[in-house]
N, C-alpha and C positions, 0 to 999 in steps of 0.2 A: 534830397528832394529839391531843397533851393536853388542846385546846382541846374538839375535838371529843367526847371523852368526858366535861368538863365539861358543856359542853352537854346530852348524853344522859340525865347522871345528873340534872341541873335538871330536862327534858321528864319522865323517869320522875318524881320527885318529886312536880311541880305533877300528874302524869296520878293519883298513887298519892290523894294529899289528895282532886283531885275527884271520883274518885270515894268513898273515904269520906265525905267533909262533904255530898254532893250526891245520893248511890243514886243516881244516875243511870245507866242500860245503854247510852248515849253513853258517857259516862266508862272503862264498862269494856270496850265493844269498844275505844276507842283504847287500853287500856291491854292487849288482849289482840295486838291487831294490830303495836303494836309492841315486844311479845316476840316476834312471828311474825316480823316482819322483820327482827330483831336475830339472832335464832337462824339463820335464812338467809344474812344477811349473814358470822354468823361462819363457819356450817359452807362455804359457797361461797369463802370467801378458805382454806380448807385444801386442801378441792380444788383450786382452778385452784392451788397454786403447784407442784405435780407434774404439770401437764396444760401447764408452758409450758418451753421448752427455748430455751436464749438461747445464743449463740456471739458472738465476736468476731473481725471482720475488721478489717486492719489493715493499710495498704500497707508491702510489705517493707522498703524503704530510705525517705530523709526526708535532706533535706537540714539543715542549720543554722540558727539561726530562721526556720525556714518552717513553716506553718501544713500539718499532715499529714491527709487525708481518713477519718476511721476509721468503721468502723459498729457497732449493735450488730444480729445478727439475732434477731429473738424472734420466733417460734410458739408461737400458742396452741392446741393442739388440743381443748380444749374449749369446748361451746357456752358458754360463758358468758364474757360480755366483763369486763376490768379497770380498774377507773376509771383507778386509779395505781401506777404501778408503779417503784422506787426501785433503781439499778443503783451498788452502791459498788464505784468503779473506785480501785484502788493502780497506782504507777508505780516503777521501782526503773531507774537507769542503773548496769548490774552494773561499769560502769568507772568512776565514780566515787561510786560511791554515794549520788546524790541519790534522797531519796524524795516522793513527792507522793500526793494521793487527788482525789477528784473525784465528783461525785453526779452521774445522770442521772437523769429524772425521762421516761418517759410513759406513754400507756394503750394495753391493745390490747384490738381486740374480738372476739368467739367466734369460732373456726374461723379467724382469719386470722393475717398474716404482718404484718411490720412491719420496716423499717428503719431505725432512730436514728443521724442522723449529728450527728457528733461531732468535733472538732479535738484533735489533739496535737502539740506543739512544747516544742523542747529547743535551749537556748542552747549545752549543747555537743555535743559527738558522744561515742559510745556504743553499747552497747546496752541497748535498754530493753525490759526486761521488763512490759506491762501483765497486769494481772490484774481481772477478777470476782472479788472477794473475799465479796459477800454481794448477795442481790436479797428486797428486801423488798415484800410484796405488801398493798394497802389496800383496803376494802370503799369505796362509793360515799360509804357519810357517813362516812369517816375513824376510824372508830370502834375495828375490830380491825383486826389486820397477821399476817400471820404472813415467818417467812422461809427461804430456801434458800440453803444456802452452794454455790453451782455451781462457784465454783475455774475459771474457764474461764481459758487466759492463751495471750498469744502474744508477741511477740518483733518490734520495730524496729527497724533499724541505723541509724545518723544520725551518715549519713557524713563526716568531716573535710574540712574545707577547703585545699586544695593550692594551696602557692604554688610559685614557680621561685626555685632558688637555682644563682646563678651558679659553680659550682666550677671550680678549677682545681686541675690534679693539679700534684705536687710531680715536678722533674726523676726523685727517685730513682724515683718509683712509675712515672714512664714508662719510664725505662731496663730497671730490673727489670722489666718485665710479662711478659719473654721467656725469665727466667732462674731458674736453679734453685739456691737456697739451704737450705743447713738450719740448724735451733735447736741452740747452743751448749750451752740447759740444760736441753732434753726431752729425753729417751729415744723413738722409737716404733719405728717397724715396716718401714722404708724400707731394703732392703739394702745399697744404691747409696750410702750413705755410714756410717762406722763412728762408733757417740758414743762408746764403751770399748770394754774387757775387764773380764770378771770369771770368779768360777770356779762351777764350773755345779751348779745348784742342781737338781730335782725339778721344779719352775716353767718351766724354758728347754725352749728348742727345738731339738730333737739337730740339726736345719738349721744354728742359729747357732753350733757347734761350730767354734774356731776348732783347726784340726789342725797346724798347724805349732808354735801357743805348747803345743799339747796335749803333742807329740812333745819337747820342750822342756824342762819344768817336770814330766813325769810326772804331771801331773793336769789334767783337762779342765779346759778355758778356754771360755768362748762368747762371741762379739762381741753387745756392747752396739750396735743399731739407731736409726739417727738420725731423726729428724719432718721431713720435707720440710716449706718455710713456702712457704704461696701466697700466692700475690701478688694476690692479690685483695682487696679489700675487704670488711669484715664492720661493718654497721651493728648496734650493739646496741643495746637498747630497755630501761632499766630498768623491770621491773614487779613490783617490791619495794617495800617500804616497813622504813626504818631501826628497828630497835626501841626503843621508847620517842618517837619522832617522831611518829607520829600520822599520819592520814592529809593526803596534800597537797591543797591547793585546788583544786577543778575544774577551774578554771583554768590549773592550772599541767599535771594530767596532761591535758589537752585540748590546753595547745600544745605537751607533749612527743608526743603520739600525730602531732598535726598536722607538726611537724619532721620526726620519722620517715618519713613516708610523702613528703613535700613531699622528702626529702634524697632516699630510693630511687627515685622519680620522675624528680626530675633526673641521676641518676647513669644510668638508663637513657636518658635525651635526651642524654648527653653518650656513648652506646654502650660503657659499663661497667658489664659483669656483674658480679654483687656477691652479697654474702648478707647475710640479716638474722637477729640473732638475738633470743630470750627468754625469760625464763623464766616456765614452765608451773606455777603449785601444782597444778592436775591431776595432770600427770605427776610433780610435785615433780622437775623438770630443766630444762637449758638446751634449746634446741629448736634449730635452724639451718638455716633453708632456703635454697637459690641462690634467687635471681633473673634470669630472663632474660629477661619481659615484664612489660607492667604485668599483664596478666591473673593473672602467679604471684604478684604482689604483693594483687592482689585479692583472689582465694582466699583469701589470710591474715588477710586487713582484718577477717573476722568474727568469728574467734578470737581478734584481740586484743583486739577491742575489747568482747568480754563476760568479760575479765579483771579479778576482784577483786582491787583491792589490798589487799596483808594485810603486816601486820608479819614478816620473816622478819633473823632474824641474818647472815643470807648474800645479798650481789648477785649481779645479773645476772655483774658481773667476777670473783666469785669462786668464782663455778658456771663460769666458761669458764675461768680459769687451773689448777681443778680438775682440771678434764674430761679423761678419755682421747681423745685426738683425732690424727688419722693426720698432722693437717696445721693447721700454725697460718698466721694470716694477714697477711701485711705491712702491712695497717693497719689499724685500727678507730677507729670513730667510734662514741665511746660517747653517748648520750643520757638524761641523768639529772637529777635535779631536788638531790642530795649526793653525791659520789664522798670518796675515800680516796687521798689523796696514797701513803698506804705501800703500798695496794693495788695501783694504776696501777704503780708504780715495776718491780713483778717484772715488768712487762712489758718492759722497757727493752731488757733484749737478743733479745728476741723481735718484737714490732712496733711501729709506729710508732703512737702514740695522741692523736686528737684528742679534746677530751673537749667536748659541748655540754650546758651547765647551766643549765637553769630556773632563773628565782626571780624574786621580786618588787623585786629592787634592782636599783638601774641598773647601764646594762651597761657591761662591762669586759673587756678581754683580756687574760689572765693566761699567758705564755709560759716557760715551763721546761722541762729537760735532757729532750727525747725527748717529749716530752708540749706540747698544744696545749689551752687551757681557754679557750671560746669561753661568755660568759654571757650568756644571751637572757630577756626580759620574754613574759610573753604577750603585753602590748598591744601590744611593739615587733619582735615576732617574726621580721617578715618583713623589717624595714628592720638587723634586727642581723644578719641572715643572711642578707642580701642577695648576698653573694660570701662564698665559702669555700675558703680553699685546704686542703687535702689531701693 
């Protein structure tokens, strides 16, 4: 374009000189004529960029480098066509943060329709958010532009790649799968077994009134309520980020997202109901859903995967050791790229913890008291977790 208004201001120049130096009424019609086509050119590139209305289509999901069909739709409804027309596209993956932009470039003509196709492709999976960030409009001799920020944006998922992992369950979690236990060091809500006594506060529930220590001591007692622990399985997904650690490599939350779904997968092929958990900065909470098909597993797949990771002081493990909860679960398989040796440990008389850790070093199994620390590669992901016991 700079080119082209050098150009212009030369033609005006040499048109202004001959006709001074020449009187010539040649000289000054070309010098009248192209003010008149300049003036046209600019006031028609004001007009049409209000007279064109552009939208993005985008196929909903996309597989892992694979090249995705997108388009842009532009209508012009006025009569006047566009030589060139300049579409700056942004790209944002809300789960790991990669950013990208990209130019498109064409013309449409008066009254019609147009369709620009276009390719998008992502090394990992995600969601990506595309946006029209600005659309910049050119006269025939590139001269003036004007622009419109249309803001149009849509959204594609791009989907993880699911491998099979071989698991086998531990004797205890088969034998238990029928029985009913509860936590030594919760308190909850389960009347069927007593965790104390205390004396009753404003807070209790005249229910929990225990009347015989009442009749006893001369002043109300109420029974302390035990947490029934299910035996179930609860996959956790860290989607936190340690403070002052930064954000982790694409990479690395690409084959945690990918472990997670590949683990809940096969745990439904091997006909083990489960739950998955995570935490939400939306809701600023842990979130927990059963799994009973891959379909519930699906559902989910979109919400996590337009989660930003953000630095927070607290994990996923210590929003669920937190947590009010009716019922804790006899095992968890935690999935994290850093865990907390001191953290994991309150879990000890509660359930049995495998823990699967990202990172870029070679892999290693690291086996201690109650606790299982399985370390997987992204690039070796699928041969490190080839078999899992549980």
């Amino acid at each position: 374009m700079l080119k082209s208004r050098i150009e212009g201001l030369i033609w005006f120049i040499l048109i202004s000189f001959a006709y001074i130096y020449s009187d010539s009424y040649f000289a000054l019609f070309l010098f009248i004529m192209s003010v008149v086509i300049l003036l046209f050119l600019g006031i028609s590139t004001k007009i049409v960029k209000n007279k064109v209305k552009i939208s993005l289509k985008v196929p909903d999901t996309i597989n892992k480098d694979t090249l995705g069909d997108c388009y842009l739709e532009a209508k012009n409804t006025s009569f006047l066509p566009i030589s060139k027309v300049k579409c700056r596209l942004s790209f944002k993956n809300l789960m790991t943060g990669e950013e990208g932009k990209e130019e498109v470039y064409f013309s449409i003509n008066g009254k019609a329709n147009e369709n620009i196709h276009w390719h998008i492709r992502s090394e990992f999976c995600g969601d990506i958010e595309v946006k029209v960030e600005e659309v910049v409009y050119y006269d025939y001799l590139g001269v003036f532009s004007t622009s419109n920020n249309i803001l149009s944006h849509n959204n594609i998922i791009v989907l993880p790649d699911i491998f099979y992992i071989n698991i086998e369950l531990l004797e205890s979690t088969v034998e238990n799968s029928e029985s009913i236990f509860y936590s030594i060091s919760q308190k909850g809500t389960d009347s069927s077994e007593i965790f104390g006594i205390k004396e009753y506060t404003p807070e209790d529930n005249l229910k929990n009134i225990h009347w015989k220590l009442t009749s006893k001591f001369d002043e109300l007692i109420v029974k302390e309520l035990s947490t029934p622990i299910d035996n179930s399985i609860l996959v956790l997904l860290e989607t936190s980020t340690p403070v002052g650690k930064g954000r982790e490599l694409p990479k690395t939350l690409d084959a945690m997202i990918e472990t997670f779904v590949s683990l809940s997968k096969s745990l439904l092929e091997n006909d083990r109901i489960h739950s998955v958990g995570w935490f939400d900065p939306e809701v600023e909470g842990l979130l927990i859903a059963e799994i009973y098909t891959v379909d519930d597993l699906s559902n989910l797949l979109r919400g996590l995967l337009k989660i930003e990771r953000k630095e927070n002081q607290y994990s996923c493990m210590d929003y669920y050791i937190n947590m009010e909860k009716d019922s804790v679960f006899s095992h968890i398989v935690y999935i994290t790229s850093e865990y907390s040796e001191g953290v994991v440990k309150e879990l000890a008389n509660e359930s049995q913890l495998t823990v699967l850790q990202c990172e870029d070093t070679q892999k290693r199994e690291k086996v201690t008291e109650d606790t299982s620390v399985f370390t997987f590669t992204p690039e070796s992901m699928e041969e490190d977790l080839r078999q899992l016991m549980i």
